[in-house]
TORKOL-4160 file (C-alpha; in steps of 0.2 Angstrom, whole numbers, padded with zeros to 4 digits, m for minus):
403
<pt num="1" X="0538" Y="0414" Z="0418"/>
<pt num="2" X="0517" Y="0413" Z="0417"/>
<pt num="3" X="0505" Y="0416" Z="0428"/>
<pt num="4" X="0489" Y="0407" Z="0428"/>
<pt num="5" X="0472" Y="0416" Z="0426"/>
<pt num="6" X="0456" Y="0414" Z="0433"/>
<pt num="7" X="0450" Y="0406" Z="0417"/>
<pt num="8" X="0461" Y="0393" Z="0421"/>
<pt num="9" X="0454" Y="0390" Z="0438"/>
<pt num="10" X="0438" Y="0391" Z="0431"/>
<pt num="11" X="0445" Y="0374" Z="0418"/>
<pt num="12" X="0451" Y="0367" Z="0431"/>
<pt num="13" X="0434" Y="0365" Z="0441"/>
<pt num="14" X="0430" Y="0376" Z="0457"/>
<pt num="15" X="0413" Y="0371" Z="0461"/>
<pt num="16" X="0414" Y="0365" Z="0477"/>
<pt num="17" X="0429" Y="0373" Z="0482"/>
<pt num="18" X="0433" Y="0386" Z="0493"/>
<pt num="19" X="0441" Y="0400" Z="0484"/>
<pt num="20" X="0452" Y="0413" Z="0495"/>
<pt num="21" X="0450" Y="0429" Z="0486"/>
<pt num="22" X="0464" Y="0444" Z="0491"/>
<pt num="23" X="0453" Y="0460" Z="0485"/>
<pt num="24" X="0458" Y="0478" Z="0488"/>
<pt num="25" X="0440" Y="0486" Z="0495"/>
<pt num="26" X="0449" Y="0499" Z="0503"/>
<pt num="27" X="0438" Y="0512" Z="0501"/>
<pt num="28" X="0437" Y="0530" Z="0509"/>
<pt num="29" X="0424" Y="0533" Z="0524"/>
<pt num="30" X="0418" Y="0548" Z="0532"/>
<pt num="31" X="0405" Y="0546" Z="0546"/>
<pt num="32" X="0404" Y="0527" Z="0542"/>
<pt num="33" X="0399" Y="0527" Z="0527"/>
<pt num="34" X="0409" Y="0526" Z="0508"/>
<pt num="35" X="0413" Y="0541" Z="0498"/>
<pt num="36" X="0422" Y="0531" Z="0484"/>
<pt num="37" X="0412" Y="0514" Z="0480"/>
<pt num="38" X="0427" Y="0515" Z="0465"/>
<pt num="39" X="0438" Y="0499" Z="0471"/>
<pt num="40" X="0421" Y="0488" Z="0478"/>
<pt num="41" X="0414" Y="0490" Z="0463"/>
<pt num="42" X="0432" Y="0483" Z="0452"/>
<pt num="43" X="0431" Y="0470" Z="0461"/>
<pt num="44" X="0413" Y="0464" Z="0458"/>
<pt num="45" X="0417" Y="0456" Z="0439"/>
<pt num="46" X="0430" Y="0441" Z="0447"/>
<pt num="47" X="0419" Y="0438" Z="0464"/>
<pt num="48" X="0404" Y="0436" Z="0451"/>
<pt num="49" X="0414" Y="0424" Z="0441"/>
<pt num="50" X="0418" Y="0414" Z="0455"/>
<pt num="51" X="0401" Y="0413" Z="0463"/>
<pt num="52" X="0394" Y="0408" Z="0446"/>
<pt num="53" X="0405" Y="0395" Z="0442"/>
<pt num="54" X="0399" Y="0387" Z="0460"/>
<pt num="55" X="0413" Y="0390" Z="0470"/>
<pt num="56" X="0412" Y="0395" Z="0489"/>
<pt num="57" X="0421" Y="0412" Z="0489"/>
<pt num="58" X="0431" Y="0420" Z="0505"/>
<pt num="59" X="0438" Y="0436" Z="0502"/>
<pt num="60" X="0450" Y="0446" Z="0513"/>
<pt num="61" X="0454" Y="0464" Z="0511"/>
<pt num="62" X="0458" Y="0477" Z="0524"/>
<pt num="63" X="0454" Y="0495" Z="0525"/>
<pt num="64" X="0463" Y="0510" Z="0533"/>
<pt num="65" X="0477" Y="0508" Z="0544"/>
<pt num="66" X="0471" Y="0499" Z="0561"/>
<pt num="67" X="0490" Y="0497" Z="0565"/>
<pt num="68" X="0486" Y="0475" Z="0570"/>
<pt num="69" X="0472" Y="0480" Z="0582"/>
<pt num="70" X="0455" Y="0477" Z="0582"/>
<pt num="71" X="0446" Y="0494" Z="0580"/>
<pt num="72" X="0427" Y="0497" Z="0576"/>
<pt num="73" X="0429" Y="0512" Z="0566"/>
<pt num="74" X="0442" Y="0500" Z="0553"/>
<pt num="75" X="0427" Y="0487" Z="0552"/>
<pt num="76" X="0423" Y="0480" Z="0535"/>
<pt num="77" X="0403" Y="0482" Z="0537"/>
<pt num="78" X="0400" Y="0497" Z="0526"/>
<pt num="79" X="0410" Y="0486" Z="0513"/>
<pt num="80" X="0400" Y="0471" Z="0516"/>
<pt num="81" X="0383" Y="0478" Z="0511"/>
<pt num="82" X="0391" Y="0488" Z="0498"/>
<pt num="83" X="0393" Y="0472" Z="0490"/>
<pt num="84" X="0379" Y="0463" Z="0495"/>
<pt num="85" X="0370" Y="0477" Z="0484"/>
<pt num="86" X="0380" Y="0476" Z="0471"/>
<pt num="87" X="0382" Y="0456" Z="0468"/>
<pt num="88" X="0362" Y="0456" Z="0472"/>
<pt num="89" X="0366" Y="0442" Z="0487"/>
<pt num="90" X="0369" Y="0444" Z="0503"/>
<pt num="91" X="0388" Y="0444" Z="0508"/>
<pt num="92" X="0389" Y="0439" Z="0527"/>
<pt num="93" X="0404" Y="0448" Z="0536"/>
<pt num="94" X="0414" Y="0437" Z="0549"/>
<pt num="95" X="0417" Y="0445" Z="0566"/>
<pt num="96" X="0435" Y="0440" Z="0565"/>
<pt num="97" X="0449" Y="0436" Z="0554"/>
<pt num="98" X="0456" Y="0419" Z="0557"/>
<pt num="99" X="0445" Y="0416" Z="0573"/>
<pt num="100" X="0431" Y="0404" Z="0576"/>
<pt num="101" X="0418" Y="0413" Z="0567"/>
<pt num="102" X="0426" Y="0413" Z="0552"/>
<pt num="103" X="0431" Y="0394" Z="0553"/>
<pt num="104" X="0410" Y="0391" Z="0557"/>
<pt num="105" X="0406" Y="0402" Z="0543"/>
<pt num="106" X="0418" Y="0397" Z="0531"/>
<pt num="107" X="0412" Y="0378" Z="0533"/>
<pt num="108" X="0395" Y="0381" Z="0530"/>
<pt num="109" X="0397" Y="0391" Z="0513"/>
<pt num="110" X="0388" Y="0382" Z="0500"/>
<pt num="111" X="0394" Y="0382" Z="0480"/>
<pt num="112" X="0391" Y="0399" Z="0474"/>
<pt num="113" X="0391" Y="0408" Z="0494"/>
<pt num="114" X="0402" Y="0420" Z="0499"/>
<pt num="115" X="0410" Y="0426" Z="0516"/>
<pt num="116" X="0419" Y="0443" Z="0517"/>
<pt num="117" X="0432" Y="0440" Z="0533"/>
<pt num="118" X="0434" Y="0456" Z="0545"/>
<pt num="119" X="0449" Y="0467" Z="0541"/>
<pt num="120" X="0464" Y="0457" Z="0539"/>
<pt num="121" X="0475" Y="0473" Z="0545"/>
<pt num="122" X="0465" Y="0470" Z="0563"/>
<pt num="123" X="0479" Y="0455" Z="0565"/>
<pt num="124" X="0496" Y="0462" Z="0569"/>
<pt num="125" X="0504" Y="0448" Z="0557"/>
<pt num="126" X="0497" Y="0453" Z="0542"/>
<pt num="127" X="0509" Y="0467" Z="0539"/>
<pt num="128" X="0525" Y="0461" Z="0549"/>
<pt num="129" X="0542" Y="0460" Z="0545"/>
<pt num="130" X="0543" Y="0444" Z="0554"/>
<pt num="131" X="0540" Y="0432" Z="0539"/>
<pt num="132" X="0538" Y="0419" Z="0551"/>
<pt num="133" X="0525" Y="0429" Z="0558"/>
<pt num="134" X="0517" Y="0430" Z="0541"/>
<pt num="135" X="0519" Y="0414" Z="0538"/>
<pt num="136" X="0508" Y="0409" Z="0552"/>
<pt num="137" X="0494" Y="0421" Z="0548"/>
<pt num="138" X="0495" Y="0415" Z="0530"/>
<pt num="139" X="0491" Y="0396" Z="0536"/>
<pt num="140" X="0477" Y="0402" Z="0545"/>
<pt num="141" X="0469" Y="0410" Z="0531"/>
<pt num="142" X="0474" Y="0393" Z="0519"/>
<pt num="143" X="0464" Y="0382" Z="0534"/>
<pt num="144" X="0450" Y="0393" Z="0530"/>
<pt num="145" X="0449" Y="0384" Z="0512"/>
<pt num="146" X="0450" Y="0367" Z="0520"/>
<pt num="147" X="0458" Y="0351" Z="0511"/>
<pt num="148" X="0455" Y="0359" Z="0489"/>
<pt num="149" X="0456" Y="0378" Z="0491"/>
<pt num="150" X="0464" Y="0388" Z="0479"/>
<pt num="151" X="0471" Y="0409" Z="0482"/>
<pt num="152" X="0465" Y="0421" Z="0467"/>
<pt num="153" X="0474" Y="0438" Z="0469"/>
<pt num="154" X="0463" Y="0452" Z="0464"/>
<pt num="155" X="0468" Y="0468" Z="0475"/>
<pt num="156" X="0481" Y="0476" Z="0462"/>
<pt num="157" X="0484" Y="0490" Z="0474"/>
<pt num="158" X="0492" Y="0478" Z="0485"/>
<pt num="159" X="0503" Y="0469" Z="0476"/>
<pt num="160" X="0517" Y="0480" Z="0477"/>
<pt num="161" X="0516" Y="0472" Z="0496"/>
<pt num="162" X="0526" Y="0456" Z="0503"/>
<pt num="163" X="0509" Y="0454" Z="0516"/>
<pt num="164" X="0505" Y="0439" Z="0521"/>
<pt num="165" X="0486" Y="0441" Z="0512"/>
<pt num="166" X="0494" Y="0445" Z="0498"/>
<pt num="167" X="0511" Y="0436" Z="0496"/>
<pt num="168" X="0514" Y="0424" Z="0511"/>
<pt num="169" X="0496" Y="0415" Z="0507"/>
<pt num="170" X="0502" Y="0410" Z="0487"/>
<pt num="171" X="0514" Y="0402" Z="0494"/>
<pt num="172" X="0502" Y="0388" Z="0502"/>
<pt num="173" X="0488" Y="0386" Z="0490"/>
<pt num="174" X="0487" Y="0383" Z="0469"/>
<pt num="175" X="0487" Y="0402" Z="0468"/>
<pt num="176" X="0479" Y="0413" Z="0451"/>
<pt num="177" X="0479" Y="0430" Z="0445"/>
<pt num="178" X="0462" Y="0438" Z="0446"/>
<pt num="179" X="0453" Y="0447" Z="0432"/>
<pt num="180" X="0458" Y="0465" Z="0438"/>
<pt num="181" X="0474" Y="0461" Z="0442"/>
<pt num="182" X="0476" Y="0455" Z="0425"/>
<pt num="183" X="0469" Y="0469" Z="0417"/>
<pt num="184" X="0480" Y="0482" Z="0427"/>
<pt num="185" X="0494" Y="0474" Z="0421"/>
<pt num="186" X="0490" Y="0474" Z="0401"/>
<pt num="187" X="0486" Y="0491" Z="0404"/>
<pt num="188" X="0503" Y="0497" Z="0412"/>
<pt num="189" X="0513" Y="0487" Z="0401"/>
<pt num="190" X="0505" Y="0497" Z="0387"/>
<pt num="191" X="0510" Y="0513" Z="0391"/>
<pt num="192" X="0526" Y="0508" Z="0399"/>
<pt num="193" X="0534" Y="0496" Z="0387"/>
<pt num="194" X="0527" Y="0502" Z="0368"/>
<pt num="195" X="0516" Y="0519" Z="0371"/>
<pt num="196" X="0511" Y="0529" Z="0354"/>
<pt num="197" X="0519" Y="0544" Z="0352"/>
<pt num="198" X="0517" Y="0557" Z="0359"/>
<pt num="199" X="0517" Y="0552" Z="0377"/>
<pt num="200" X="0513" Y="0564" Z="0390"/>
<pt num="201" X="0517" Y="0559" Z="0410"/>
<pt num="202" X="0504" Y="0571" Z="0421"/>
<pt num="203" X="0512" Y="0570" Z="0439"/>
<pt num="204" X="0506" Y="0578" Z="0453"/>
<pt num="205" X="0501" Y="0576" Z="0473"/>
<pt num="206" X="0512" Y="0584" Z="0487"/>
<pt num="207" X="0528" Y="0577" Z="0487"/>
<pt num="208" X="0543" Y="0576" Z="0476"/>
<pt num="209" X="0550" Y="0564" Z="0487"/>
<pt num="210" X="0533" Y="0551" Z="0482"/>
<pt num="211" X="0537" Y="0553" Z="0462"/>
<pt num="212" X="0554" Y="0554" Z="0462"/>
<pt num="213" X="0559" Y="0537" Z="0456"/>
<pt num="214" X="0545" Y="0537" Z="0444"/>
<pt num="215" X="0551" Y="0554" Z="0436"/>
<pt num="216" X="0568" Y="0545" Z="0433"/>
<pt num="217" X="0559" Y="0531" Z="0426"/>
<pt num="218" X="0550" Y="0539" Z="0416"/>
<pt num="219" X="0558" Y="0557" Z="0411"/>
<pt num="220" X="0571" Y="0548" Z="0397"/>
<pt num="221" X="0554" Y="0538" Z="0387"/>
<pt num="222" X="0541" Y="0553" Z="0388"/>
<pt num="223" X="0541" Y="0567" Z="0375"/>
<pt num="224" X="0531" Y="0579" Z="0390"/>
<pt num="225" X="0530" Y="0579" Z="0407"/>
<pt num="226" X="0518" Y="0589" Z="0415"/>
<pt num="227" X="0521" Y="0593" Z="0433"/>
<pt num="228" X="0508" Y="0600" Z="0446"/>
<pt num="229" X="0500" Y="0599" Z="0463"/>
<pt num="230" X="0510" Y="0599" Z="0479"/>
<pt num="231" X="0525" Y="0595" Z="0471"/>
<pt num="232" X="0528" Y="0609" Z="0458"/>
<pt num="233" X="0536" Y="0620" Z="0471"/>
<pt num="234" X="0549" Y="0613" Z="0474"/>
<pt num="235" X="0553" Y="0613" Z="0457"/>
<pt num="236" X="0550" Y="0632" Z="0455"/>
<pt num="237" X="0563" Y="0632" Z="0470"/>
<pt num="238" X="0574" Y="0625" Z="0460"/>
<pt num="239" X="0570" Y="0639" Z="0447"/>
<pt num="240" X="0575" Y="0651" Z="0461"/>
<pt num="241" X="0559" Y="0657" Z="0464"/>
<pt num="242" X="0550" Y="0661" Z="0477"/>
<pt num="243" X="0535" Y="0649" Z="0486"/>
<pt num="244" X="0528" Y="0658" Z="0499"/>
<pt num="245" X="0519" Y="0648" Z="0514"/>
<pt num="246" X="0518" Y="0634" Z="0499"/>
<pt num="247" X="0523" Y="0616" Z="0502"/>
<pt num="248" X="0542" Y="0613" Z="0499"/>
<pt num="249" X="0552" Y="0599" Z="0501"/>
<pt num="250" X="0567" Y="0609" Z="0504"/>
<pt num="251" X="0580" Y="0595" Z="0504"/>
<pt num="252" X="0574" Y="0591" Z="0487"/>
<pt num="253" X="0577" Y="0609" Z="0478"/>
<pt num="254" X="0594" Y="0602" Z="0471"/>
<pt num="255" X="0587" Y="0585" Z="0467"/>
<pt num="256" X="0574" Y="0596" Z="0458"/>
<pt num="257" X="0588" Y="0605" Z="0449"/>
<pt num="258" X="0595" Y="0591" Z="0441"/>
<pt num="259" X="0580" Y="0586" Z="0434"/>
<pt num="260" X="0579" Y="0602" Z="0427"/>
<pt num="261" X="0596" Y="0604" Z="0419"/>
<pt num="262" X="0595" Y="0584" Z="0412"/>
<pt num="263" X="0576" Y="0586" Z="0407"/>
<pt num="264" X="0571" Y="0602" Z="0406"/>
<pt num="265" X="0566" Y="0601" Z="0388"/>
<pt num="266" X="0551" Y="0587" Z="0394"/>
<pt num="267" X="0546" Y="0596" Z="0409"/>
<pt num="268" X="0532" Y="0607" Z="0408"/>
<pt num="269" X="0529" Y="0617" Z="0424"/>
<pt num="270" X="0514" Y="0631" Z="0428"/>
<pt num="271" X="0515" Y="0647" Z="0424"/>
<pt num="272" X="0502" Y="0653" Z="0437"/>
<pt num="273" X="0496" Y="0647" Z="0451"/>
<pt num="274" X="0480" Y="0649" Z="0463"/>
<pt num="275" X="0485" Y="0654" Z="0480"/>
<pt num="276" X="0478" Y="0658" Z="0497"/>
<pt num="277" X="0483" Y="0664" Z="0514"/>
<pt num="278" X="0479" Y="0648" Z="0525"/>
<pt num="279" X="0476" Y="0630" Z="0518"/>
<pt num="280" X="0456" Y="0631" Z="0520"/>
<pt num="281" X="0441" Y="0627" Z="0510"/>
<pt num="282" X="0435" Y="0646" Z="0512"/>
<pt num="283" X="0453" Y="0654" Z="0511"/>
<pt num="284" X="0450" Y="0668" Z="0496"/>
<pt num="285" X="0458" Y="0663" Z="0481"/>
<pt num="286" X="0470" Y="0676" Z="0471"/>
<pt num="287" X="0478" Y="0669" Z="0454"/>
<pt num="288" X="0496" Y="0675" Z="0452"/>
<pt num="289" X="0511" Y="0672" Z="0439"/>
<pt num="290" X="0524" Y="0660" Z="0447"/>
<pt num="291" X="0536" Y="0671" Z="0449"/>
<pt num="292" X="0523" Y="0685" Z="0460"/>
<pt num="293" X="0520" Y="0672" Z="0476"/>
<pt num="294" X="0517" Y="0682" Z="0491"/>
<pt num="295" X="0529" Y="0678" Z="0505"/>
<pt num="296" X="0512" Y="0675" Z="0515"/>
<pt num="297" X="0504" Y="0666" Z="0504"/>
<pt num="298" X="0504" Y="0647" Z="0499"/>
<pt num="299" X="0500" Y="0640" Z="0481"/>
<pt num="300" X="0484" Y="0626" Z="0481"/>
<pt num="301" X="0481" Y="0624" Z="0462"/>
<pt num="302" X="0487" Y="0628" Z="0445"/>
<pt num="303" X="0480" Y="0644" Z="0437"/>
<pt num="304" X="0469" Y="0646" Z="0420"/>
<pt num="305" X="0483" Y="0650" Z="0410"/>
<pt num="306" X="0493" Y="0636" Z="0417"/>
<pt num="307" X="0479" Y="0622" Z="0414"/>
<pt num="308" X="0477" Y="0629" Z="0395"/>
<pt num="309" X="0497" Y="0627" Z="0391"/>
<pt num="310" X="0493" Y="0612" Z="0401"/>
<pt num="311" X="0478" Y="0606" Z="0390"/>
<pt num="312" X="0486" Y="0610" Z="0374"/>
<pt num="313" X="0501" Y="0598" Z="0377"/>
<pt num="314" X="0489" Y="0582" Z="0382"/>
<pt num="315" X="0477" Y="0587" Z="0369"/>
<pt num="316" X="0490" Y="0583" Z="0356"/>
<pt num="317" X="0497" Y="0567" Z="0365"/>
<pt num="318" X="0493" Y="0550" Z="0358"/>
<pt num="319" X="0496" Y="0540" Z="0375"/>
<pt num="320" X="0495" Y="0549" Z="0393"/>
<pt num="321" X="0497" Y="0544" Z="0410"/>
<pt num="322" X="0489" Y="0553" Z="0425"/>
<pt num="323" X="0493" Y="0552" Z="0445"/>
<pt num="324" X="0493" Y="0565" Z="0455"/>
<pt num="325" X="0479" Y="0581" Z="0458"/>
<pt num="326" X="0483" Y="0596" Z="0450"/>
<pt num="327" X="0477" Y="0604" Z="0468"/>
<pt num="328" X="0468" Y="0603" Z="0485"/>
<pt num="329" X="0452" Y="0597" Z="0472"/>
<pt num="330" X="0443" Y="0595" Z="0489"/>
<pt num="331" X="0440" Y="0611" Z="0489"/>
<pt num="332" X="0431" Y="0617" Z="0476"/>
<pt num="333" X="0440" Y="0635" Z="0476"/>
<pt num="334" X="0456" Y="0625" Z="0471"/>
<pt num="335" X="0449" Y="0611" Z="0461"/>
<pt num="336" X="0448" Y="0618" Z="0442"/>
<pt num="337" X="0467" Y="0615" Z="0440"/>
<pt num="338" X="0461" Y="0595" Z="0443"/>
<pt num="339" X="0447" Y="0599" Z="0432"/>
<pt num="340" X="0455" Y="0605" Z="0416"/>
<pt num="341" X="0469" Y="0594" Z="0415"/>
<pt num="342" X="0456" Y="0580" Z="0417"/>
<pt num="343" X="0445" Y="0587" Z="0405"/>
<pt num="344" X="0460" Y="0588" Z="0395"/>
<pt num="345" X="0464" Y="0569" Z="0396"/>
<pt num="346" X="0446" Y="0566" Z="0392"/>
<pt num="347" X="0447" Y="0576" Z="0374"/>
<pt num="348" X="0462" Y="0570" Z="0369"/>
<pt num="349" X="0455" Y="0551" Z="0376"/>
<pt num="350" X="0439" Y="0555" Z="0362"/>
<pt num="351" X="0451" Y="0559" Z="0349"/>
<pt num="352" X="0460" Y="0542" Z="0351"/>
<pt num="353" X="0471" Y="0542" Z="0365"/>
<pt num="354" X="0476" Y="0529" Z="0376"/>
<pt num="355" X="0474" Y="0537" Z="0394"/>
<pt num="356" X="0476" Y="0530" Z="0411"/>
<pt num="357" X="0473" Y="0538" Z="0428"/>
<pt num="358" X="0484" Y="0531" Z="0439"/>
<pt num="359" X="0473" Y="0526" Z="0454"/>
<pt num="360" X="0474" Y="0535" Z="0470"/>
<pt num="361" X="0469" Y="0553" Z="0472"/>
<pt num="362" X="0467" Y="0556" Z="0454"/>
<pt num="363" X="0455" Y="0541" Z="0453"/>
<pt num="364" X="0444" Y="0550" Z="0468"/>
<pt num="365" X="0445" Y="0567" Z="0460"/>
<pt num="366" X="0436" Y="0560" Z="0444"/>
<pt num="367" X="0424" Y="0554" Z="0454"/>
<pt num="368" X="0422" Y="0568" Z="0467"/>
<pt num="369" X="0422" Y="0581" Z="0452"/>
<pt num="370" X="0406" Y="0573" Z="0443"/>
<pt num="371" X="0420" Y="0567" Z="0426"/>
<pt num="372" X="0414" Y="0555" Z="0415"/>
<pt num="373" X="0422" Y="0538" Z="0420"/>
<pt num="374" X="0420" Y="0532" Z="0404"/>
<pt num="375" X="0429" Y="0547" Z="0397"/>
<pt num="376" X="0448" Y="0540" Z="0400"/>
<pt num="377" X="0455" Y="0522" Z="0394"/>
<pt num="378" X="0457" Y="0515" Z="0412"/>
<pt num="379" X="0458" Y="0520" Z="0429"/>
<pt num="380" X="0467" Y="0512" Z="0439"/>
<pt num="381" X="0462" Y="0506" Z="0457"/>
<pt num="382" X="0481" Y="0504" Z="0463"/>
<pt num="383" X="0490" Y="0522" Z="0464"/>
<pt num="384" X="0507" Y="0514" Z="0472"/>
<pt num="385" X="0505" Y="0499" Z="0464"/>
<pt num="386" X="0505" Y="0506" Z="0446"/>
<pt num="387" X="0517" Y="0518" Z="0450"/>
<pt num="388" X="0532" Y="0507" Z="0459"/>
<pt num="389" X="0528" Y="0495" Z="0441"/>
<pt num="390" X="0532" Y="0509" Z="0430"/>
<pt num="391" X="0546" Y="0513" Z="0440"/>
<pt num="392" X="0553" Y="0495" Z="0435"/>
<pt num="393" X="0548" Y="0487" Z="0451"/>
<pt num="394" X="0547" Y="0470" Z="0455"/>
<pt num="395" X="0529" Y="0469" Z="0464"/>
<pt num="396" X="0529" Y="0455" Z="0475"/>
<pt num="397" X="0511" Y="0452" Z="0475"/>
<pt num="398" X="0513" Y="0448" Z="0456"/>
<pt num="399" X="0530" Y="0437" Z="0458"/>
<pt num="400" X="0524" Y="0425" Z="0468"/>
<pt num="401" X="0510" Y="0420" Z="0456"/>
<pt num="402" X="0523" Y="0416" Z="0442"/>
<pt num="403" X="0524" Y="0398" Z="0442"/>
């Protein structure tokens, strides 16, 4: 099966035409304005394409979780000057999502303008389970593109969703993959189907539960897999020690057992561990072997000696795949753990490894900690996305552009 490209709907003609554009500009806010331009900024290469080549671009995307009503605080405008400023011209935002000012506004693009819609999360339908539901929300963002539109699916952090922006939509109109969603997926096929040896797997966040499927993907094919964050105590549960107030999945100990006993060779697990009475940015930090937890006190990053066993492993690996913080990196009294490993990535990147940080909170601790971007192979803007994929996954959002 093939999927056509955007260079094929660029051959095929678009000046003229409305092109419905499904990006992922889900960005994070705090006090109304973005702290992670990271996703806005991935989509600007296919969106300048577009407008260069003359056709009249409408893009949806959603942010947060409005739950299918309408709420100020959800409202795509911090994302609409965002990329006004970036694509240097001014991107109007509609005060609606299929309503009449997007029809009014939508009809009087001209080639090379472009309308952001308002959240498409603000409609109930977008996310239903109701396909018929979808449907109908999908043919009212076709009607937007009048009687010659086409769909371009850019958001590769939404494809792994059967929504009715991303999948229902392909469905009525010639439909293309955009140039990130492209790019993400040479990338993942990379390090999934052929990766150099050594690989090394860096798996952290807070639950098992989240990277459990992944880890049984991916444990057989990986000659390390590194394990941090949230999640590691439940595996030192396993181990029979002791986690304090830490975060543990207890239902998951035995689950975490077997993985243990089938892959223990490939698992790599800290050593030490910061820890700290309450989960706060000024709780005092005390560094402890992981076997020395204090029943009062709960683990919120990896320790120094952890991040060097850590660090020697990736240093060493030709191919490494990243998702997953090492610790609560918001706080910069638990970030180092983030830090190293990262730092790590980034030598063994220089030396000519092939690294990926898949999306998500690794993605925004790069850039919350000050790394060098340019430092790792790829970061991916689609944490769930990228992971459900290497999980062997079919993801909807990319099936229903195979033709």
């Amino acid at each position: 099966m093939t999927v056509k490209t955007i260079d094929d709907l660029i051959a095929d003609g678009v000046e003229g035409r409305h092109v419905l554009v499904r990006a992922d500009l889900n960005v994070p806010l705090k006090d109304g304005e973005i702290t992670d331009p990271g996703r806005i900024d991935a989509s600007v290469p296919t969106l300048r394409r577009l407008l260069d080549a003359g056709a009249r671009v409408i893009v949806t995307a959603h942010l947060g979780r409005p739950k299918g009503e309408v709420n100020p605080d959800f409202s795509l405008a911090p994302v609409a000057e965002a990329l006004s400023e970036r694509l240097d011209q001014w991107v109007p935002l509609a005060a609606d999502v299929t309503g009449e000012d997007a029809h009014e506004r939508a009809n009087g693009l001209n080639d090379g303008d472009i309308l952001l819609l308002e959240n498409v999360r603000f409609d109930a339908r977008e996310t239903s389970k109701d396909a018929a539901e979808r449907a109908a929300f999908a043919a009212e963002l076709a009607a937007l593109t009048a009687d010659n539109g086409a769909f371009v699916s850019d958001g590769f952090g939404v494809v792994h969703r059967a929504q009715a922006s991303v999948y229902d939509v392909a469905a009525l109109l010639p439909h293309y993959a955009g140039g990130l969603v492209e790019s993400e997926l040479a990338v993942l096929r990379k390090v999934s189907e052929n990766p150099e040896k050594p690989y090394v797997v860096v798996l952290g966040g807070s639950k098992v539960s989240d990277k459990l499927a992944v880890i049984e993907a991916l444990a057989p094919k990986v000659d390390h897999l590194v394990i941090g964050g949230g999640m590691c105590f439940t595996f030192l549960a396993a181990q029979g020690k002791s986690v304090g107030t830490s975060l543990l999945q207890e239902d998951m100990v035995e689950t975490c057992r077997d993985l243990l006993d089938r892959y223990g060779d490939a698992i790599v697990l800290p050593t030490d561990v910061v820890v700290a009475p309450a989960f706060a940015a000024d709780a005092a930090p005390t560094t402890v072997a992981v076997d020395a937890i204090p029943d009062d006190q709960m683990g919120l990053d990896v320790g120094p000696a952890s991040v060097a066993a850590f660090g020697e492993v990736l240093r060493a690996a030709k191919t490494v795949f990243w998702n997953g913080p090492m610790g609560v990196f918001e706080f910069p009294a638990f970030a180092e753990g983030t830090r190293g490993v990262a730092q790590a990535i980034i030598d063994a990147t220089a030396t000519g490894a092939f690294s990926v940080v898949g999306g998500g909170d690794s993605a925004a601790a790069v850039r919350t900690l000050g790394l060098d971007e340019d430092g790792f192979s790829h970061i991916s803007t689609g944490g769930g996305a990228s992971l459900e994929f290497l999980e062997g996954k079919e993801l909807p959002g990319i099936a229903v552009l195979e033709n």
